[in-house]
MIDOSE-1310 file (N, C-alpha, C; in nm, 2 decimals, decimal comma, always signed):
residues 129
xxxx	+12,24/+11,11/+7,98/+12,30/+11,10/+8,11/+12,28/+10,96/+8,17; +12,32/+10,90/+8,23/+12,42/+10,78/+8,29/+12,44/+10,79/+8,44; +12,34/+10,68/+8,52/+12,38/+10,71/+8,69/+12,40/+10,60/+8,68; +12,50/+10,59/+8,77/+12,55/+10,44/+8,81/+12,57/+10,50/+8,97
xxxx	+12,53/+10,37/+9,05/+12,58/+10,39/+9,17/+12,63/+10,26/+9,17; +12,76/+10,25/+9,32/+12,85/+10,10/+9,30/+12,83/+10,11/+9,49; +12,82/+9,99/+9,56/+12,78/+9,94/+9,67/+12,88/+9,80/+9,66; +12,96/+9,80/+9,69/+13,03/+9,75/+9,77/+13,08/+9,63/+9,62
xxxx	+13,01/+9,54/+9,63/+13,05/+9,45/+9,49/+12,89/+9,42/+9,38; +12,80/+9,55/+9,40/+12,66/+9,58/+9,34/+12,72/+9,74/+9,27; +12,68/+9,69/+9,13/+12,65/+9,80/+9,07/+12,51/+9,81/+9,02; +12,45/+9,93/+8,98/+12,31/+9,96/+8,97/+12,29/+10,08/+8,88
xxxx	+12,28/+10,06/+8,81/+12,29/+10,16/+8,66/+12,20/+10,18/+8,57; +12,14/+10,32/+8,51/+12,02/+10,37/+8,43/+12,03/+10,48/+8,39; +11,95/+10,49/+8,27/+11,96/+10,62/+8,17/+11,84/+10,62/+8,11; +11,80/+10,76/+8,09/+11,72/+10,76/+7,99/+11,70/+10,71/+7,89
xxxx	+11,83/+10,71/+7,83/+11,87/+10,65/+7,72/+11,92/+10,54/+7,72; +11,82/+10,41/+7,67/+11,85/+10,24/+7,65/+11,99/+10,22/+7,59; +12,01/+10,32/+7,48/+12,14/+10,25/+7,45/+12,30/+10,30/+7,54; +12,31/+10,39/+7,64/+12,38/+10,40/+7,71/+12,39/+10,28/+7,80
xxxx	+12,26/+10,25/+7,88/+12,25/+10,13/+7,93/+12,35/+10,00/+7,89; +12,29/+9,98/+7,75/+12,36/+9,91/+7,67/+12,53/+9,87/+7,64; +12,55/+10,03/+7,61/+12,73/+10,08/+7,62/+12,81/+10,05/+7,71; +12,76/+10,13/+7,83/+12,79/+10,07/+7,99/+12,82/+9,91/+8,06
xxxx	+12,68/+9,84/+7,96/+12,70/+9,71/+8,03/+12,81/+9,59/+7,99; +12,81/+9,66/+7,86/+12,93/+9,60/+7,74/+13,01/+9,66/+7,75; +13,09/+9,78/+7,80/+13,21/+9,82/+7,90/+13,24/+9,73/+8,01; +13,14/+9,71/+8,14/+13,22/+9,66/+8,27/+13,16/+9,50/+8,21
xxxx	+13,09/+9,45/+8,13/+13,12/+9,30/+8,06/+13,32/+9,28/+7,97; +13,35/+9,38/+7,91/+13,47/+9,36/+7,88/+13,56/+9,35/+8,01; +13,60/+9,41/+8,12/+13,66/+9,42/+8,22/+13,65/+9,38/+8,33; +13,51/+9,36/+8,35/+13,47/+9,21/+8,48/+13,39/+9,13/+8,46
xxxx	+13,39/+9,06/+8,56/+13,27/+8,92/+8,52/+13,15/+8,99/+8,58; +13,03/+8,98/+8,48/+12,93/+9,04/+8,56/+12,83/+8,99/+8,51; +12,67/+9,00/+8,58/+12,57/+8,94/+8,56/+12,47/+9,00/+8,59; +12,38/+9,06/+8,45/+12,26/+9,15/+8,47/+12,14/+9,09/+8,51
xxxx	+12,09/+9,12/+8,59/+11,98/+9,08/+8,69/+11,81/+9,14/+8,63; +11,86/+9,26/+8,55/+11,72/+9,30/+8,53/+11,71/+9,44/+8,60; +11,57/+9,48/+8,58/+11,51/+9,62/+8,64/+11,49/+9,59/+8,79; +11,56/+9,71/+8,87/+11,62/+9,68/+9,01/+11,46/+9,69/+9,07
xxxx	+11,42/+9,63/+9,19/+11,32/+9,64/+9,25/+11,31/+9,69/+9,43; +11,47/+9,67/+9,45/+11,49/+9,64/+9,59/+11,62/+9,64/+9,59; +11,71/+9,76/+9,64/+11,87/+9,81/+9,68/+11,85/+9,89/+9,83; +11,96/+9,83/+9,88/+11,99/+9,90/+9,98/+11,82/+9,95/+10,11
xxxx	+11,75/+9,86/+10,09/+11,62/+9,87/+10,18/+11,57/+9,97/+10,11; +11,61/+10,02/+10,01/+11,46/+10,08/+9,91/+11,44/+10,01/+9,80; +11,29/+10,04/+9,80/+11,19/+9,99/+9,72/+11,20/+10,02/+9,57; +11,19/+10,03/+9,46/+11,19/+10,12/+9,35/+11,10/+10,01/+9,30
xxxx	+10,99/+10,12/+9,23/+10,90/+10,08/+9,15/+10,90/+10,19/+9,03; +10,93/+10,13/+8,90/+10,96/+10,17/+8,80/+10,77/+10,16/+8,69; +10,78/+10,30/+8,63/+10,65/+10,26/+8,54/+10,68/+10,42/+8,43; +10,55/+10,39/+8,32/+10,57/+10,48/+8,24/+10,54/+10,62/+8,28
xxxx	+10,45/+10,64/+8,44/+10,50/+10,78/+8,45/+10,60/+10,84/+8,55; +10,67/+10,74/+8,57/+10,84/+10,78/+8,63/+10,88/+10,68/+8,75; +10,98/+10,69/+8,83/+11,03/+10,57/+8,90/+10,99/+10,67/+9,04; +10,93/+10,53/+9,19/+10,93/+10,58/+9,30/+10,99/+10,52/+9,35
xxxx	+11,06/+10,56/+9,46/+11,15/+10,55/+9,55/+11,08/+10,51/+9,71; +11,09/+10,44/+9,77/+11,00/+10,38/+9,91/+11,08/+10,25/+9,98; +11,04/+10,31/+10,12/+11,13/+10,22/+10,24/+11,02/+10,14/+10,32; +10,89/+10,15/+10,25/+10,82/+10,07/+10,37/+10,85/+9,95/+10,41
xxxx	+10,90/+9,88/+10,32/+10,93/+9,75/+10,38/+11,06/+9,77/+10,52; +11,16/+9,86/+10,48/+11,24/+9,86/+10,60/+11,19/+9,99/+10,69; +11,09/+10,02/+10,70/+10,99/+10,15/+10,82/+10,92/+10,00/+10,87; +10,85/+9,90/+10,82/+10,78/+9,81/+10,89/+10,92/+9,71/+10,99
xxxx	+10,99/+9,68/+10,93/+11,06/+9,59/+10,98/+11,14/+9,71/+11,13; +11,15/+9,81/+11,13/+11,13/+9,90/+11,21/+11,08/+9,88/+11,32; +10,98/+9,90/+11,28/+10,83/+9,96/+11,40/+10,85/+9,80/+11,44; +10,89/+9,71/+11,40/+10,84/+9,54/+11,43/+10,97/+9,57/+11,54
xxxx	+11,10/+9,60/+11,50/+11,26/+9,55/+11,56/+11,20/+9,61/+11,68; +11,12/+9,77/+11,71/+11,13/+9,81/+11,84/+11,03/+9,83/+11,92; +10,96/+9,73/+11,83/+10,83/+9,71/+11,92/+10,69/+9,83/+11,92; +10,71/+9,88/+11,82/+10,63/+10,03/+11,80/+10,49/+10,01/+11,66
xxxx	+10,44/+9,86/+11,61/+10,40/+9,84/+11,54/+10,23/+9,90/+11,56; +10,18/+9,89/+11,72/+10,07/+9,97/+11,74/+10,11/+10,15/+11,78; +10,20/+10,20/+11,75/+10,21/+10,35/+11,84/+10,14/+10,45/+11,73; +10,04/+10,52/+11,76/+9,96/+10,59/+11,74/+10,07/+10,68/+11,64
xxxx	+10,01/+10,73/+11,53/+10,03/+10,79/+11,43/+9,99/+10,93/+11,42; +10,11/+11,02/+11,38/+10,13/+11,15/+11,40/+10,14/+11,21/+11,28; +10,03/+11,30/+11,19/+10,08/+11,33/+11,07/+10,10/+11,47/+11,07; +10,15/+11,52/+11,23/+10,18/+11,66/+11,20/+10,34/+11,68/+11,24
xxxx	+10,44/+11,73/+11,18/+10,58/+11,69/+11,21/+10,59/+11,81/+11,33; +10,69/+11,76/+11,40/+10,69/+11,82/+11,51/+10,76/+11,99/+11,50; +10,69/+12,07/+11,55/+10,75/+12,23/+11,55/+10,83/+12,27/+11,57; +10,92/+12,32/+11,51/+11,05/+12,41/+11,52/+11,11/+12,49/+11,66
xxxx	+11,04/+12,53/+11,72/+11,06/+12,59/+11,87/+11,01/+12,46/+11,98; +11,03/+12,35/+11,97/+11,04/+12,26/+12,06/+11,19/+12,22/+12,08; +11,16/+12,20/+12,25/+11,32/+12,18/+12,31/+11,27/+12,05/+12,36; +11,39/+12,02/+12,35/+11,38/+11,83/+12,47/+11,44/+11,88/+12,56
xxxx	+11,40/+11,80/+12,67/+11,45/+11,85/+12,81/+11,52/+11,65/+12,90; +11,53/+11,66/+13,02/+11,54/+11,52/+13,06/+11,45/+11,53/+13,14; +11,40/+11,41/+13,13/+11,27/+11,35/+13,14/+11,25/+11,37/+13,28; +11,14/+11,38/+13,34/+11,14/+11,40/+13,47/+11,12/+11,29/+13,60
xxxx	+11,10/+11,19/+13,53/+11,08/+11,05/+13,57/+11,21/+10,98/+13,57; +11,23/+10,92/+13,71/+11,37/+10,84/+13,74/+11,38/+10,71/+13,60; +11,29/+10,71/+13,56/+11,34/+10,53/+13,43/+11,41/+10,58/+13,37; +11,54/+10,48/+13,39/+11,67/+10,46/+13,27/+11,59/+10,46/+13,17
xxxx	+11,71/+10,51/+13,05/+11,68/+10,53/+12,94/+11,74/+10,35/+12,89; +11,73/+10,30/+12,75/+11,80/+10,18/+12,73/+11,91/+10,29/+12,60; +12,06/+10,33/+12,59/+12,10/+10,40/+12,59/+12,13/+10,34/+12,40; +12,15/+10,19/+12,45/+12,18/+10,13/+12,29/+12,04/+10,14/+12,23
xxxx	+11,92/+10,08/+12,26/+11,85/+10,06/+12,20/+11,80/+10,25/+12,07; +11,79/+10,33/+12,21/+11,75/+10,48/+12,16/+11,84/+10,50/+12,05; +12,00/+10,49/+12,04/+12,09/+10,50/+11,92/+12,09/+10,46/+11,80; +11,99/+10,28/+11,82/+11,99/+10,22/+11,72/+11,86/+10,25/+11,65
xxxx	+11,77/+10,30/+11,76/+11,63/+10,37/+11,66/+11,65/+10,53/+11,62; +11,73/+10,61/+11,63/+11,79/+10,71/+11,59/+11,90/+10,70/+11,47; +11,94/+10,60/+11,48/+12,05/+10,56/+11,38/+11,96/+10,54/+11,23; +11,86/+10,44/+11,27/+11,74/+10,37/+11,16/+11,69/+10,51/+11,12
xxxx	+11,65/+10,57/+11,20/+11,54/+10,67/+11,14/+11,63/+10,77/+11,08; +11,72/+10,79/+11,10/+11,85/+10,90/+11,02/+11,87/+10,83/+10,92; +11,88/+10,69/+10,90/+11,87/+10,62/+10,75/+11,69/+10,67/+10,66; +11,59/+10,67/+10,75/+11,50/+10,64/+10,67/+11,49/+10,80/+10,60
xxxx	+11,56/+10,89/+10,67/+11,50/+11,04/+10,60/+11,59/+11,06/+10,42; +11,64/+10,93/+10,44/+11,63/+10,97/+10,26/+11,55/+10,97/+10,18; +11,46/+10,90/+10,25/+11,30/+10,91/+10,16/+11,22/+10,98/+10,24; +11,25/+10,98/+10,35/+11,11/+11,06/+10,43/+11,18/+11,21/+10,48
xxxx	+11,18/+11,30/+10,38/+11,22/+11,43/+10,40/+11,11/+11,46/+10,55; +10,98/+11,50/+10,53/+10,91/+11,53/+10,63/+10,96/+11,50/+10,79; +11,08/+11,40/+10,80/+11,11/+11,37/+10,97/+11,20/+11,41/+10,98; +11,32/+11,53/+10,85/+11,42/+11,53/+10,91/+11,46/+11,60/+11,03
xxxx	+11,37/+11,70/+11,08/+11,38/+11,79/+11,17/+11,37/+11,70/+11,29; +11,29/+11,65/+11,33/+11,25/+11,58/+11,41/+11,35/+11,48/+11,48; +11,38/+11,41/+11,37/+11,51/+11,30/+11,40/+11,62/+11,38/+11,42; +11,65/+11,48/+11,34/+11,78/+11,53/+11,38/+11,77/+11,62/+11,55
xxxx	+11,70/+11,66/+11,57/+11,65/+11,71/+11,74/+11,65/+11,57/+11,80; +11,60/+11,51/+11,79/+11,65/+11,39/+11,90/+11,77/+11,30/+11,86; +11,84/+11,31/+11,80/+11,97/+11,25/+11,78/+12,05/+11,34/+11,85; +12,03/+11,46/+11,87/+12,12/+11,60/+11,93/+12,09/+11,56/+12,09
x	+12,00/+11,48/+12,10/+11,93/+11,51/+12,23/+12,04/+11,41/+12,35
């Protein structure tokens, strides 16, 4: 088996099997110009760390750049995800909300649950909110 994913003018492709790898890169070498870089380390703000007992997948570097964009690099850490029977309500305090900022850290965080299964509940209840 043979994954290729293609991103815009990035392709990024791997198999179990070396000599598919191979087959593949000597295919789109016949029909484009192209130039192998090596074992991918960093696509699309994931991480991939590749070794002999399997490949991981990790966003810390774009979760820090995060917490830095919105100013959240000291906020206290929660390792219990938030409960199923919780409602949001509006807040009962007159402060404006900042309406772009909240979208663009709901936008981020709906990016980051590709790797972090554990927040999807949570993000997706406040994106609804």
């Amino acid at each position: 088996m043979l994954i290729v994913q293609v991103y815009i003018d990035d392709v990024v492709f791997g198999a179990i099997n070396n000599s598919l790898c191979g087959e593949f890169a000597k295919l789109m070498g016949s029909k484009f110009k192209i130039s192998m870089v090596g074992e991918i380390n960093f696509f699309l703000w994931l991480q991939v760390k590749q070794s002999s007992k399997g490949t991981m997948i990790s966003q810390q570097k774009y979760i820090k750049k995060l917490l830095k964009r919105f100013e959240m690099e000291n906020s206290k850490i929660n390792d219990t995800p938030i409960v199923t029977s919780t409602r949001l309500d509006m807040d009962g305090l007159d402060s404006p909300v900042n309406e772009t900022m909240y979208r663009g850290i709901i936008g981020s965080l709906l990016y980051s649950t590709s790797t972090r299964h554990d927040i999807v509940f949570s993000v997706g209840l406040c994106a609804t909110f």
